[in-house]
FIZA-782603 format. One line per 4 residues: number of its first residue (from 1); their letters; for each residue x, y, z of N, C-alpha, C. Coordinates in Angstrom, 1 decimal, always signed. Atoms other than C-alpha are relative to their C-alpha. Example, Ala and Ser with C-alpha at 12.3 -4.5 7.8 and 13.67 -1.06 7.14 Angstrom:
BEGIN
1	AS	+0.9/-1.2/+0.0/+12.3/-4.5/+7.8/+0.9/+1.2/+0.0  -0.9/-1.1/+0.0/+13.7/-1.1/+7.1/-0.8/+1.1/+0.8
END
This chain:
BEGIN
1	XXXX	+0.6/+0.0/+1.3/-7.2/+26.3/+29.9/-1.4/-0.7/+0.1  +1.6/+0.9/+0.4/-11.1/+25.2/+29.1/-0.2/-0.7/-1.2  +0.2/+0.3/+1.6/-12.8/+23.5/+26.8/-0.1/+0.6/-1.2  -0.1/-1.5/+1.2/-13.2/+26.4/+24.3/+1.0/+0.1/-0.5
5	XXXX	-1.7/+0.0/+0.3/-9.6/+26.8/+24.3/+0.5/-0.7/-0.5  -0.4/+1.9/+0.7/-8.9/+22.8/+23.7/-0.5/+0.3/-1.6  +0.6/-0.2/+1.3/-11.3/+23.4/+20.7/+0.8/+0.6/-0.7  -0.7/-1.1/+0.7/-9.7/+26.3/+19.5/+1.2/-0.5/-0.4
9	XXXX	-1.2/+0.7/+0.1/-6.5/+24.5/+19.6/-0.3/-1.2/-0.9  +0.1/+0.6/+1.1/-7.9/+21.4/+17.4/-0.2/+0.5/-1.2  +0.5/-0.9/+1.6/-9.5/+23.9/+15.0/+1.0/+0.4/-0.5  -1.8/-0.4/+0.9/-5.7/+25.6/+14.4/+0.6/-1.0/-0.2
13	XXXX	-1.0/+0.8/+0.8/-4.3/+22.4/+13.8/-0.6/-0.8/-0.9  +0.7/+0.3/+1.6/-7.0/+21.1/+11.2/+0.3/+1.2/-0.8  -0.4/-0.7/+1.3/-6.5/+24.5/+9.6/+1.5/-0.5/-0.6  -2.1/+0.3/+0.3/-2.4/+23.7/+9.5/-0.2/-1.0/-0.9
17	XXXX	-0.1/+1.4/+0.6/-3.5/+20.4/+8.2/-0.5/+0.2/-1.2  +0.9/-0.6/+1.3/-6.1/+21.8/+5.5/+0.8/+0.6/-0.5  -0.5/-1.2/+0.7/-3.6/+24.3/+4.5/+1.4/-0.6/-0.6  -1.5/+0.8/+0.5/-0.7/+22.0/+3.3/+0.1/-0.9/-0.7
21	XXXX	+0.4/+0.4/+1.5/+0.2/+21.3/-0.1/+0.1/-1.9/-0.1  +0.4/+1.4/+0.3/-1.0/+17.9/-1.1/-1.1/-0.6/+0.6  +1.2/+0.2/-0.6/-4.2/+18.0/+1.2/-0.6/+0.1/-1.0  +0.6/+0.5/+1.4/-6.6/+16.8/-1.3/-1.8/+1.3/+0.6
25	XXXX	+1.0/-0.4/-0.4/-9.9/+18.9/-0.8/-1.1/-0.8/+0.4  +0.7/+0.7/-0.5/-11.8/+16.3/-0.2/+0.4/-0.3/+1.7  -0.5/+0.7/-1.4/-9.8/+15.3/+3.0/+0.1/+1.3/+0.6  +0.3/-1.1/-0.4/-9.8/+18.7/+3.9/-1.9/+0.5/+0.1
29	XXXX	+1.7/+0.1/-0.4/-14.0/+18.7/+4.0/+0.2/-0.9/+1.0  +0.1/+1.6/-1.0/-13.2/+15.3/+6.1/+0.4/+0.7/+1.5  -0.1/-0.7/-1.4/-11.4/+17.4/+8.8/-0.6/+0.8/-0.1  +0.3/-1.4/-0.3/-12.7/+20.4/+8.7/-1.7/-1.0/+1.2
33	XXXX	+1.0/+0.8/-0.8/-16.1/+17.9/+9.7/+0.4/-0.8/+1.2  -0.7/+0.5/-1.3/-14.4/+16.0/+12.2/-0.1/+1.1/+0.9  -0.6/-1.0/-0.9/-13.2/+19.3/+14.0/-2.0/+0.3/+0.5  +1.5/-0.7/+0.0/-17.3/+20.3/+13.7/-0.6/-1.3/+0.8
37	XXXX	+0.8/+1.2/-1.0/-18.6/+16.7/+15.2/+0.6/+0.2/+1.3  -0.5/+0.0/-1.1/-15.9/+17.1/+18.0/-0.5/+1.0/+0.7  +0.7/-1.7/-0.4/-17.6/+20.9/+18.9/-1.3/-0.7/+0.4  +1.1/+0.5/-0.2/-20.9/+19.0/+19.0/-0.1/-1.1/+1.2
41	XXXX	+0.5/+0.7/-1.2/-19.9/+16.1/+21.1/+0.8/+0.4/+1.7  -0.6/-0.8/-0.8/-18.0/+18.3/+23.5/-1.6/+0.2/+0.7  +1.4/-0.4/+0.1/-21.8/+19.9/+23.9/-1.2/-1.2/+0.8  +1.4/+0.6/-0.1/-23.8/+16.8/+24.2/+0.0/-0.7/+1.3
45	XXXX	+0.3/+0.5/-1.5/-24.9/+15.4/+27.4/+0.8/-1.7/+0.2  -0.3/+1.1/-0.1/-23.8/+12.0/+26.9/+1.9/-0.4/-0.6  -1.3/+0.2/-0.1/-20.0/+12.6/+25.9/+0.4/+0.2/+1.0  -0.6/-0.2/-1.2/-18.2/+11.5/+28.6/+2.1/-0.6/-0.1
49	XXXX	-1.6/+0.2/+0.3/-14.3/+12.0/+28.3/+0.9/-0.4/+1.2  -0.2/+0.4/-1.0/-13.5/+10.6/+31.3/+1.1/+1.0/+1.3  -0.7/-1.3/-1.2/-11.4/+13.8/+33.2/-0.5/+1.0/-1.1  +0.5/-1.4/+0.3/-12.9/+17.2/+32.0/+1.3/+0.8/-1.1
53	XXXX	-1.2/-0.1/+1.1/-10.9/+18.3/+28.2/+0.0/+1.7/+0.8  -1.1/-1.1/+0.0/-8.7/+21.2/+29.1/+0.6/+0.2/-1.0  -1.0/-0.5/+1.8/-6.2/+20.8/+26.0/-0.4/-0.9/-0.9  +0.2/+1.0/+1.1/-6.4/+19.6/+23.0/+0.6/-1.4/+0.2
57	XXXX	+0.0/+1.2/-0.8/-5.0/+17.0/+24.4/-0.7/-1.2/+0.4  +0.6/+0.4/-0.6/-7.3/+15.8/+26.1/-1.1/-0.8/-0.8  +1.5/+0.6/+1.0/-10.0/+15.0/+23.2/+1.0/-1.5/-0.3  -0.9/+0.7/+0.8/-7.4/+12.7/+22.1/+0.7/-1.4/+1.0
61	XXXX	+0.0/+0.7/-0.9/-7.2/+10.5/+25.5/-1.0/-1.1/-0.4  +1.0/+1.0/+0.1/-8.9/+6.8/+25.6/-1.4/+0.0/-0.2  +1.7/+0.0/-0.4/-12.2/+7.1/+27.0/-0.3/+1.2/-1.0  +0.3/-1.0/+0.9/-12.3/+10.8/+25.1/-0.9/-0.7/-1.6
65	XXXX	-0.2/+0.7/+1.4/-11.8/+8.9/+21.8/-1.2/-0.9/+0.0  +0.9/+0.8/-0.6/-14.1/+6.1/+23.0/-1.4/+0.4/-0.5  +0.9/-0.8/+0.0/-16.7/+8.3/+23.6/-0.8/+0.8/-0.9  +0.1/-0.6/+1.6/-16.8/+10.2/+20.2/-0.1/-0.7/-0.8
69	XXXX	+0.1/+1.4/+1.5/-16.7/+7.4/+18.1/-1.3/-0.8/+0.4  +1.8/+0.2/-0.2/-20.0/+6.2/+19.9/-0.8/+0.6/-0.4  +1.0/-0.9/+0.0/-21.6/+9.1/+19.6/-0.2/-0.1/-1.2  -0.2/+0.1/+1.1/-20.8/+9.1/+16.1/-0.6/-1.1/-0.9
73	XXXX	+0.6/+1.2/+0.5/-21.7/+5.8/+15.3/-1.1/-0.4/+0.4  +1.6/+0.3/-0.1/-25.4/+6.2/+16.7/-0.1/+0.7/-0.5  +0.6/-0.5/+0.9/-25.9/+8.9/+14.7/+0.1/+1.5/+1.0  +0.8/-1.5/-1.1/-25.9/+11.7/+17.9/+0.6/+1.1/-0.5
77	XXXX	-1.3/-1.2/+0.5/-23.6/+13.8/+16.2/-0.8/+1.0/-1.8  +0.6/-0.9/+1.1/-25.7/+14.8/+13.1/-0.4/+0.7/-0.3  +0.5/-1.7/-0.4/-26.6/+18.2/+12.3/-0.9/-0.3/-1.1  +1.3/+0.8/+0.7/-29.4/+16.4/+9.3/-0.4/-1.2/+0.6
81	XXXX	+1.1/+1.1/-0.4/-31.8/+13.9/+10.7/+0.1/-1.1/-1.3  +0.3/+0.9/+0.7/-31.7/+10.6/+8.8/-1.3/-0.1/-0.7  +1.5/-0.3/+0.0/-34.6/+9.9/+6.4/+0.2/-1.7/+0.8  +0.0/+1.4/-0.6/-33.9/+6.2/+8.0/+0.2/+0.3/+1.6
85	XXXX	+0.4/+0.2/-1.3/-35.3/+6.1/+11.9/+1.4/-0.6/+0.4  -0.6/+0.8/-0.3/-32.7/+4.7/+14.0/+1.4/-0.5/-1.1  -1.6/+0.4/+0.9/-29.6/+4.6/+11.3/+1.1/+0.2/+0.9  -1.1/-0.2/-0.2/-26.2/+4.5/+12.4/+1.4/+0.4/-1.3
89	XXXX	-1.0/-0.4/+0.8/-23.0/+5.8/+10.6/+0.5/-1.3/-0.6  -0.9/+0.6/+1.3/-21.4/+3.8/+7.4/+1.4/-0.5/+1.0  -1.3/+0.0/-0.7/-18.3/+1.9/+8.5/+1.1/+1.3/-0.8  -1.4/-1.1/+0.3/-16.7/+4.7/+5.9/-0.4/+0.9/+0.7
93	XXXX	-0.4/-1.3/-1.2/-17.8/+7.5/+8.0/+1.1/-0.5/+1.3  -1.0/+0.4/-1.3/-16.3/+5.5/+11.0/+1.5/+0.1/-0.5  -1.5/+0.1/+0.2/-13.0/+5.4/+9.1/+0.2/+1.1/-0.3  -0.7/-1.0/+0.3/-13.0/+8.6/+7.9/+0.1/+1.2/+1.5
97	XXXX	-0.6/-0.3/-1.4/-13.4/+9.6/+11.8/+1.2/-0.7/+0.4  -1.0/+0.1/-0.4/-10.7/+7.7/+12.8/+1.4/+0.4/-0.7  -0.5/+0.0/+1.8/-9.0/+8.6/+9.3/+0.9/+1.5/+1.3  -0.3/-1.6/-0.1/-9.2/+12.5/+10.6/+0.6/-0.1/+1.8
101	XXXX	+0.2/-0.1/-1.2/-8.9/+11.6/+14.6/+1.8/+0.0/-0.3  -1.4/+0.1/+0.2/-4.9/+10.1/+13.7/+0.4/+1.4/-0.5  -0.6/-1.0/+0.3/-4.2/+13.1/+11.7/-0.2/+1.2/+0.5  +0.1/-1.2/-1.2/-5.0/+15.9/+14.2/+0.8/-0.3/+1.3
105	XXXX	-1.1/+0.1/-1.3/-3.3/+14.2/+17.3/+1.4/+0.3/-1.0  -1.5/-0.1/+0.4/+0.2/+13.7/+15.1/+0.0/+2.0/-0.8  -0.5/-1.9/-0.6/-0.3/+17.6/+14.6/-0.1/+0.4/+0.8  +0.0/-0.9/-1.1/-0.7/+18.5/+17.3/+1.1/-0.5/+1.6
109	X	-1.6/+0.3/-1.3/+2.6/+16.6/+19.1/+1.0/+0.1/-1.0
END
């Protein structure tokens, strides 16, 4: 399996998760964004997940996790430019990554 594949496999289990009654739509934007930062830092030159993601799985290892939550929290991950130079991410973005990180691994074992 590749990384494409891995992806593909977090993306079907945010939909599962988005699609089940009492997902609030809000927290359903929350993953669905999550799933979209992980596609990015998959991409970026400086995610380094320490063995090469094959399964979904794999995003969801130490260093993986590590790794994304950095990226995240300098800001590398944004698909709008700050109007603030040099911002980093809100401790609630940070929670609502790790918010969305918990609830995609426990679907996906």
């Amino acid at each position: 399996m590749q990384a494409t594949e891995a992806i593909g496999q977090v993306t079907a289990a945010a939909e599962r998760l988005c699609a089940q009654e009492g997902m609030s739509a809000a927290r359903a934007r929350q993953v669905r964004w999550f799933v979209k930062e992980l596609r990015l830092a998959l991409a970026h030159p400086e995610f380094t997940p320490g063995e090469p993601v094959s399964t979904a799985a794999d995003f969801f290892q130490p260093q993986a996790v590590s790794s994304y939550l950095e990226l995240g929290r300098r800001g590398e991950l944004r698909t709008r430019a700050s109007s603030v130079p040099g911002a980093v991410s809100s401790p609630a973005s940070m929670r609502v990554r790790e918010d969305c990180l918990k609830l995609i691994a426990r679907e996906l074992t």
